[in-house]
VEXTORZA-802247 format. One record per atom (N, C-alpha, C): residue number from 0; chain; atom name; x, y, z. Coordinates in nm, 3 decimals. Example, Ala and Ser with C-alpha at 12.3 -4.5 7.8 and 13.67 -1.06 7.14 Angstrom:
REM VEXTORZA-802247
<domar n="0" chain="A" atom="N" px="1.319" py="-0.569" pz="0.780"/>
<domar n="0" chain="A" atom="CA" px="1.230" py="-0.450" pz="0.780"/>
<domar n="0" chain="A" atom="C" px="1.320" py="-0.330" pz="0.780"/>
<domar n="1" chain="A" atom="N" px="1.285" py="-0.225" pz="0.708"/>
<domar n="1" chain="A" atom="CA" px="1.367" py="-0.106" pz="0.714"/>
<domar n="1" chain="A" atom="C" px="1.290" py="0.003" pz="0.787"/>
This chain:
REM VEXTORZA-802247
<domar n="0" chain="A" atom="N" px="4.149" py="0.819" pz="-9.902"/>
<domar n="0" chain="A" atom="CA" px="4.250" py="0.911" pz="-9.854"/>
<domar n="0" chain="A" atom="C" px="4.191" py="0.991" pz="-9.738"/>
<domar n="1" chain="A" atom="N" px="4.267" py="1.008" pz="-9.621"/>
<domar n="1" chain="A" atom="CA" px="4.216" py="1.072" pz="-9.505"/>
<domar n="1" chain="A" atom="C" px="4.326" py="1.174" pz="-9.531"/>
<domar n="2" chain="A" atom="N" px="4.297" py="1.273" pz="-9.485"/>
<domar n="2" chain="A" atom="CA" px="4.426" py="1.408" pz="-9.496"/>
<domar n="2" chain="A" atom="C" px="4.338" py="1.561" pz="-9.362"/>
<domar n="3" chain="A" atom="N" px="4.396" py="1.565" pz="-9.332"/>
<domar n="3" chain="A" atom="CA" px="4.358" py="1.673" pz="-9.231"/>
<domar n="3" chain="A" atom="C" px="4.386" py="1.841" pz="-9.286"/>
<domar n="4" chain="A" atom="N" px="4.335" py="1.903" pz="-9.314"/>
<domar n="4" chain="A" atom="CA" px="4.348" py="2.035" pz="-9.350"/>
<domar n="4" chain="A" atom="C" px="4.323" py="2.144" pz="-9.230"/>
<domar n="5" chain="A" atom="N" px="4.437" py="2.294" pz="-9.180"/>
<domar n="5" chain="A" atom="CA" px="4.368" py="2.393" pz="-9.129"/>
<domar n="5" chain="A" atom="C" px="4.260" py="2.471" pz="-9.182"/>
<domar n="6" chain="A" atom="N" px="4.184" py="2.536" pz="-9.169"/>
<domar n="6" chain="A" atom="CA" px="4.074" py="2.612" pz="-9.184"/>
<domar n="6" chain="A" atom="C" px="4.000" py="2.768" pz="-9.157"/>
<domar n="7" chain="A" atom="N" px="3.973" py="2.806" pz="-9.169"/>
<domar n="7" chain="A" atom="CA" px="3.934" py="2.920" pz="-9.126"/>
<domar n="7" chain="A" atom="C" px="3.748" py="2.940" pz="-9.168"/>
<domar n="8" chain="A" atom="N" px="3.660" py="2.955" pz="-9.081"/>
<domar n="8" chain="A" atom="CA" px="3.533" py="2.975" pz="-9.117"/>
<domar n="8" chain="A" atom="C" px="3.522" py="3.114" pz="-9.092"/>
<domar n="9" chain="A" atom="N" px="3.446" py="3.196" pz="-9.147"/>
<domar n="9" chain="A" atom="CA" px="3.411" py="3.312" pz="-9.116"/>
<domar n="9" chain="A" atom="C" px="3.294" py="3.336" pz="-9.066"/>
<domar n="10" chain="A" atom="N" px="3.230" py="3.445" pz="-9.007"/>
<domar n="10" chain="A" atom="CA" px="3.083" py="3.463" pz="-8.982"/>
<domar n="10" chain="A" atom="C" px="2.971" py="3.420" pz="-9.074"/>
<domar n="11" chain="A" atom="N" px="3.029" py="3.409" pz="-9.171"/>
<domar n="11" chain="A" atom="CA" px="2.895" py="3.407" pz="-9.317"/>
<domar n="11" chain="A" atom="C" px="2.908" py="3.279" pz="-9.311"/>
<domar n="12" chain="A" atom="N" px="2.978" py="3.177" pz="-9.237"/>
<domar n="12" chain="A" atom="CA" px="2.970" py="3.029" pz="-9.235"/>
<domar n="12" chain="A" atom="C" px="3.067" py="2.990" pz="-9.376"/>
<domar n="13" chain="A" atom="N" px="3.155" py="3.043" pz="-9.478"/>
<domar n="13" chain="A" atom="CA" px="3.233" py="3.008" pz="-9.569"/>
<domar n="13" chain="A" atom="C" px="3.372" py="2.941" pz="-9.460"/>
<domar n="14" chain="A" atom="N" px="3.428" py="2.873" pz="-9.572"/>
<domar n="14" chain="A" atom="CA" px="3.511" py="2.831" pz="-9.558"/>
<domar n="14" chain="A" atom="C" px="3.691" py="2.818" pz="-9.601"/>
<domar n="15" chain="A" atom="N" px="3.748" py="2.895" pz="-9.550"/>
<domar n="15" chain="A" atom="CA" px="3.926" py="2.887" pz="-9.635"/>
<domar n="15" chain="A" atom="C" px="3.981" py="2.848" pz="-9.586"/>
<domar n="16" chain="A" atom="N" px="4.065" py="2.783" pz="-9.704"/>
<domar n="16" chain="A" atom="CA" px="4.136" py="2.656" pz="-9.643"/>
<domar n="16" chain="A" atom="C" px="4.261" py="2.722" pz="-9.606"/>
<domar n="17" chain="A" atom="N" px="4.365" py="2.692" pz="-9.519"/>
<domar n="17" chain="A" atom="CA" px="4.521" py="2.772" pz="-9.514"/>
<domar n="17" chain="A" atom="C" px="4.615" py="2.696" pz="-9.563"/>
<domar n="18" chain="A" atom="N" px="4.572" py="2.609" pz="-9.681"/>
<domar n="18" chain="A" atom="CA" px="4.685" py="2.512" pz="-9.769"/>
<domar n="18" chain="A" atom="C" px="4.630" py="2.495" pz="-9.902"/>
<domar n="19" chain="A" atom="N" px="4.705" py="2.485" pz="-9.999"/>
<domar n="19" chain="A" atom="CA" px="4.610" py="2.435" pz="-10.088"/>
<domar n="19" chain="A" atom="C" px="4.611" py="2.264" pz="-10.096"/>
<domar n="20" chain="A" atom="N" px="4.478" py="2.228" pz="-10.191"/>
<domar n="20" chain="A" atom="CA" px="4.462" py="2.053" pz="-10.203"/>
<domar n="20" chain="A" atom="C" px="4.440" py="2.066" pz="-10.326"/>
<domar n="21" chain="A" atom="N" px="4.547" py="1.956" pz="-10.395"/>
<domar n="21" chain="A" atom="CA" px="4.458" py="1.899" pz="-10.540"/>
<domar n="21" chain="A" atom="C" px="4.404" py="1.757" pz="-10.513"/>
<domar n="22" chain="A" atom="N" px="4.304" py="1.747" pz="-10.588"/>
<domar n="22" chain="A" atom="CA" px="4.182" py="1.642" pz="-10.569"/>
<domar n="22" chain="A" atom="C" px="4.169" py="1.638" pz="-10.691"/>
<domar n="23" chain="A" atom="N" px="4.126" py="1.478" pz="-10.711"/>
<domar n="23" chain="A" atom="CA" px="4.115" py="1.410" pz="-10.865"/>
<domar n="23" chain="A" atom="C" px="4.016" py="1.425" pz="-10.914"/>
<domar n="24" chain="A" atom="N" px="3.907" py="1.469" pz="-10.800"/>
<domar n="24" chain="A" atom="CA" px="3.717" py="1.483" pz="-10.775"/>
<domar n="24" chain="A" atom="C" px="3.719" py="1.521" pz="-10.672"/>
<domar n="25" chain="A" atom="N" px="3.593" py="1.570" pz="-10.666"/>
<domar n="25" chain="A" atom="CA" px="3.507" py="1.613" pz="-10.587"/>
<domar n="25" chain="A" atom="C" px="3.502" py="1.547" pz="-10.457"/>
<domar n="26" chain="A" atom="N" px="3.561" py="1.549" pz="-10.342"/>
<domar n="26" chain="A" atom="CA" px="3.528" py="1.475" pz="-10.167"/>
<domar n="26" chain="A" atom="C" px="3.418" py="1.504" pz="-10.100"/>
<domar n="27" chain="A" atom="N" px="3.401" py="1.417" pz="-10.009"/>
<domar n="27" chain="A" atom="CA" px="3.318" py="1.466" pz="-9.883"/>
<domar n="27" chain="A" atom="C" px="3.422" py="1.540" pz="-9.801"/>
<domar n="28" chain="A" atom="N" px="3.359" py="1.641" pz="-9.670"/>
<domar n="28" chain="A" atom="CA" px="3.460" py="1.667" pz="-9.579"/>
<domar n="28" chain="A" atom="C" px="3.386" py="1.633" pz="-9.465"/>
<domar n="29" chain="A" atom="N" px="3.489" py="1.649" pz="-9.339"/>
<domar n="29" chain="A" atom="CA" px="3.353" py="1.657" pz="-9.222"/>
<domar n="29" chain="A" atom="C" px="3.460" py="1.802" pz="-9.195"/>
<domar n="30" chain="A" atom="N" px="3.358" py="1.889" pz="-9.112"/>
<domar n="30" chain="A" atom="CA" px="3.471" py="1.996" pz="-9.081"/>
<domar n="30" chain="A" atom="C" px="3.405" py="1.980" pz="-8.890"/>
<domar n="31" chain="A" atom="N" px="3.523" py="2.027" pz="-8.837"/>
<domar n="31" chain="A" atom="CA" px="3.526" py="2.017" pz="-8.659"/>
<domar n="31" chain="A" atom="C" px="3.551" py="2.160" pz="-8.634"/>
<domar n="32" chain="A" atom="N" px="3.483" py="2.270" pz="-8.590"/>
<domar n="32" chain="A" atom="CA" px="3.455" py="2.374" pz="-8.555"/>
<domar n="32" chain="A" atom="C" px="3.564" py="2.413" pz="-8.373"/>
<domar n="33" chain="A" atom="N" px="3.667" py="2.414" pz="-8.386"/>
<domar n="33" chain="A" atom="CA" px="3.710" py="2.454" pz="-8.258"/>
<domar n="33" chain="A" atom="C" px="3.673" py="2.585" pz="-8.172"/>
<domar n="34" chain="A" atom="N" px="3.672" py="2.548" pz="-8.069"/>
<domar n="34" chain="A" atom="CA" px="3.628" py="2.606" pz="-7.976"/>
<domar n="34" chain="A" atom="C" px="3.757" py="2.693" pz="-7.922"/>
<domar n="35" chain="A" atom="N" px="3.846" py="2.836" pz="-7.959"/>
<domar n="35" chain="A" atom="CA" px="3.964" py="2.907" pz="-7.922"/>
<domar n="35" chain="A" atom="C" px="4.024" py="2.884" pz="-7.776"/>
<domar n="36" chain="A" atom="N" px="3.871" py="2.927" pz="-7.746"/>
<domar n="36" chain="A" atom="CA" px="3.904" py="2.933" pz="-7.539"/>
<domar n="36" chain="A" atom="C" px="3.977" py="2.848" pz="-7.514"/>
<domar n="37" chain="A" atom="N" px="3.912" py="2.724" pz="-7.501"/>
<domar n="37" chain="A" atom="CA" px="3.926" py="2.588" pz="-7.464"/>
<domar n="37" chain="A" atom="C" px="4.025" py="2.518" pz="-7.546"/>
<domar n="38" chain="A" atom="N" px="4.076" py="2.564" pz="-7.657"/>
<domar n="38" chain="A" atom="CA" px="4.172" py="2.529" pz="-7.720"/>
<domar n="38" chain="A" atom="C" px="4.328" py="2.543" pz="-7.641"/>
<domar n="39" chain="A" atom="N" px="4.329" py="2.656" pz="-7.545"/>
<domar n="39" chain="A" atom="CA" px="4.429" py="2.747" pz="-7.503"/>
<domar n="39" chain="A" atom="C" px="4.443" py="2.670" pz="-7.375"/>
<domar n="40" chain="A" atom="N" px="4.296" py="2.620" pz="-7.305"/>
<domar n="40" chain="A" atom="CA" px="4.269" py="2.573" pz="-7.183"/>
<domar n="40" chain="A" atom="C" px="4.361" py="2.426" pz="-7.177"/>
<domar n="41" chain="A" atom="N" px="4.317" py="2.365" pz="-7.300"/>
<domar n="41" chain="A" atom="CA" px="4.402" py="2.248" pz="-7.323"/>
<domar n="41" chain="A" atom="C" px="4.534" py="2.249" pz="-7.288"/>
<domar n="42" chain="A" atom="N" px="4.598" py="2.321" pz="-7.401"/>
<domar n="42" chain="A" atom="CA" px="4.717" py="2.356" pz="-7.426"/>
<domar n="42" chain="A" atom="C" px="4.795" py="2.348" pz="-7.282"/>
<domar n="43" chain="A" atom="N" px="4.718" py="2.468" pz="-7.222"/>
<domar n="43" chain="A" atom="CA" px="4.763" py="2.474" pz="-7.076"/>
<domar n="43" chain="A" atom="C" px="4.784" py="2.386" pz="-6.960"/>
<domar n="44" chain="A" atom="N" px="4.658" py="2.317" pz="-6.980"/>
<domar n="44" chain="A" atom="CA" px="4.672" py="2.158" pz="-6.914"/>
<domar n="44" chain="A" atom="C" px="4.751" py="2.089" pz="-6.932"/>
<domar n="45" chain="A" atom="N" px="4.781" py="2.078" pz="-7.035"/>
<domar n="45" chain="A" atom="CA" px="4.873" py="1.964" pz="-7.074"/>
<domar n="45" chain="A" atom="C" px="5.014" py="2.014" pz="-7.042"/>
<domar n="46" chain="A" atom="N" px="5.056" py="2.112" pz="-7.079"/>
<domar n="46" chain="A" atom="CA" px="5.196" py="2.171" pz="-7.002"/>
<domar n="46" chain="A" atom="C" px="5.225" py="2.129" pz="-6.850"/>
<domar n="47" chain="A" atom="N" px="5.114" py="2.184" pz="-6.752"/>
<domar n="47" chain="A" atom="CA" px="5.120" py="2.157" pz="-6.652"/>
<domar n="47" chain="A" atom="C" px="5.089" py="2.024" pz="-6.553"/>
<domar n="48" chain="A" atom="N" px="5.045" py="1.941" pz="-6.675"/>
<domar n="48" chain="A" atom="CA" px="5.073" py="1.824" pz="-6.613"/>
<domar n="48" chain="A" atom="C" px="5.168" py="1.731" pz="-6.688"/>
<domar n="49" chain="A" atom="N" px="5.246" py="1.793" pz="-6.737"/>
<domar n="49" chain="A" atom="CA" px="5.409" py="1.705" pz="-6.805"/>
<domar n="49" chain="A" atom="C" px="5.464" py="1.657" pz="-6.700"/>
<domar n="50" chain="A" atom="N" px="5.504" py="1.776" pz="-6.623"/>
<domar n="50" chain="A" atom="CA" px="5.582" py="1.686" pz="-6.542"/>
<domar n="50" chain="A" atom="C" px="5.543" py="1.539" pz="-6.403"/>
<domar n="51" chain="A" atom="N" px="5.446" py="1.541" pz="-6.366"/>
<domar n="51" chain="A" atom="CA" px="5.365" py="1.452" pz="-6.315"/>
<domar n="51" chain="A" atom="C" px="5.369" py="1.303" pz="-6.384"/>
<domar n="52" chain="A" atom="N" px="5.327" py="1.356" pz="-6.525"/>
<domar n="52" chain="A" atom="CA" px="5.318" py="1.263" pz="-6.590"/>
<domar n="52" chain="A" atom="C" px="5.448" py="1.165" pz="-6.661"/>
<domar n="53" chain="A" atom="N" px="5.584" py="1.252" pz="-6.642"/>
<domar n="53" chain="A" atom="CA" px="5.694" py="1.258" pz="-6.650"/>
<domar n="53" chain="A" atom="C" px="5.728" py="1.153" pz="-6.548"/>
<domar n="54" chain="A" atom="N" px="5.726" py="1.212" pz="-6.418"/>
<domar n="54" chain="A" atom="CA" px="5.773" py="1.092" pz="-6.348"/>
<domar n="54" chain="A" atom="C" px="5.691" py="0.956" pz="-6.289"/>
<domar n="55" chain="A" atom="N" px="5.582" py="0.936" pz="-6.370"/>
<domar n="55" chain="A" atom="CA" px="5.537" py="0.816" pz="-6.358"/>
<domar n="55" chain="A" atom="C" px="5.585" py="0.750" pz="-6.493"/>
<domar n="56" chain="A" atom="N" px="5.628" py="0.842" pz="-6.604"/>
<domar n="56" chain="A" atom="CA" px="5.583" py="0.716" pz="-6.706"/>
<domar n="56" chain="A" atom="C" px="5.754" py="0.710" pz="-6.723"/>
<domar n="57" chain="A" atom="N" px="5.834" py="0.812" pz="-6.667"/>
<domar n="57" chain="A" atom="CA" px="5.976" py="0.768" pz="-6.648"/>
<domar n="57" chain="A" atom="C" px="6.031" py="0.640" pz="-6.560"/>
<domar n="58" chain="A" atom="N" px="5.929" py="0.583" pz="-6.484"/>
<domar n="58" chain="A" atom="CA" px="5.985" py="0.441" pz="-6.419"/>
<domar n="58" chain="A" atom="C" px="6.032" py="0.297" pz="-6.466"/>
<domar n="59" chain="A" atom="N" px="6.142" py="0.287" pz="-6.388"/>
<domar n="59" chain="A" atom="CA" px="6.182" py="0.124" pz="-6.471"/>
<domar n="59" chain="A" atom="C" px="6.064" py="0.036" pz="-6.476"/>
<domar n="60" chain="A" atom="N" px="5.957" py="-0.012" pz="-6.396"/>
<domar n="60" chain="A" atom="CA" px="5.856" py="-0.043" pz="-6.402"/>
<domar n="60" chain="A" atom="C" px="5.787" py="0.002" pz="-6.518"/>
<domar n="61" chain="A" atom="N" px="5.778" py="0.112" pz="-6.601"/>
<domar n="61" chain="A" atom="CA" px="5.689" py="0.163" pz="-6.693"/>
<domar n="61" chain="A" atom="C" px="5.797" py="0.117" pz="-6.824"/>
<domar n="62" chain="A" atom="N" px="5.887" py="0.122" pz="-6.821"/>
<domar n="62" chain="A" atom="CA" px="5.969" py="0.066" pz="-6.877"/>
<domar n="62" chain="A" atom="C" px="5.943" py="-0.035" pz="-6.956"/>
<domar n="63" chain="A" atom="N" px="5.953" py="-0.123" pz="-6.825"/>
<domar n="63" chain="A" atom="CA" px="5.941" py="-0.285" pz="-6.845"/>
<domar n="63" chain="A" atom="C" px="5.828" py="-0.323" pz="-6.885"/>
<domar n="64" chain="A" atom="N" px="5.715" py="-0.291" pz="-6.860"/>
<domar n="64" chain="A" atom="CA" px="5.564" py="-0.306" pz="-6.853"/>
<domar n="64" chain="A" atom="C" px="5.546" py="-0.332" pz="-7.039"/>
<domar n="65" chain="A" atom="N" px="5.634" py="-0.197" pz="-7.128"/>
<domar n="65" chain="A" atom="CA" px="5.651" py="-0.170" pz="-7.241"/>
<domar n="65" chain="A" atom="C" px="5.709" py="-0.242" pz="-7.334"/>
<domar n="66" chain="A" atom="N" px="5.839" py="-0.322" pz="-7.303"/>
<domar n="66" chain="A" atom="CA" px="5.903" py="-0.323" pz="-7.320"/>
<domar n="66" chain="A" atom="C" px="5.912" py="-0.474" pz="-7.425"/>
<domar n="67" chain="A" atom="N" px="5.800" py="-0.547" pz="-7.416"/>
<domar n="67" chain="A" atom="CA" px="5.798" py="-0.670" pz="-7.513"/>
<domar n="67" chain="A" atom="C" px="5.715" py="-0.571" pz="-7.687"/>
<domar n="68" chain="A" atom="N" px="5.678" py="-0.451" pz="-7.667"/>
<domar n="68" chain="A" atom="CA" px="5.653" py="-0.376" pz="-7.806"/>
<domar n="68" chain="A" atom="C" px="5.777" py="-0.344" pz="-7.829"/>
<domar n="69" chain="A" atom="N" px="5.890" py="-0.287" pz="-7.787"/>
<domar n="69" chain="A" atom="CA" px="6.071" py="-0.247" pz="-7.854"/>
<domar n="69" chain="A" atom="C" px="6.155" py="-0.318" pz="-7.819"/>
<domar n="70" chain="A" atom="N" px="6.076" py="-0.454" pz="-7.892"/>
<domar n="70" chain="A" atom="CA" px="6.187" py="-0.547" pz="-7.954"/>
<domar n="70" chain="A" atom="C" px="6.341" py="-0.535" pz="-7.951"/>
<domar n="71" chain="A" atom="N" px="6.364" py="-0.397" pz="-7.999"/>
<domar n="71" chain="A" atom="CA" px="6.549" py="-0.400" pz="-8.016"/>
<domar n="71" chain="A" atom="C" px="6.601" py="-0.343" pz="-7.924"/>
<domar n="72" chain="A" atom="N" px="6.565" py="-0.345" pz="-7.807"/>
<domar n="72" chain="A" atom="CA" px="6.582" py="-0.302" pz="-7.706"/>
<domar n="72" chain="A" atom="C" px="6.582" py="-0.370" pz="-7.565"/>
């Protein structure tokens, strides 16, 4: 079972979870430590290049290119 959980670490390096999990046993986890700044930096990027990205991947060409994966279509 793969399952993704939010998190919260504190200074003392503990860990709370912001969901609960029942587990049958005991797991491994890996935990990924985000970085806030750069979290925001992302975010931002990606907004501002929607639309760019919008009108390339809006072409009948991009379309077509696709278009033997949606079959019913």
């Amino acid at each position: 079972m793969l399952k993704t959980l939010e998190a919260v670490i504190d200074d003392q390096g503990r860990i709370q979870l912001l969901e609960e999990v029942q587990l049958s046993k005991p797991r491994r986890a890996l935990v990924t430590i985000l970085d806030e700044e750069s979290e925001e930096a992302v975010s931002e990027t990606s907004r501002l290049s929607e639309p760019a990205l919008a009108a390339d991947w809006n072409r009948e060409e991009e379309d077509e290119a696709w278009r033997h994966l949606q079959p019913d279509r």
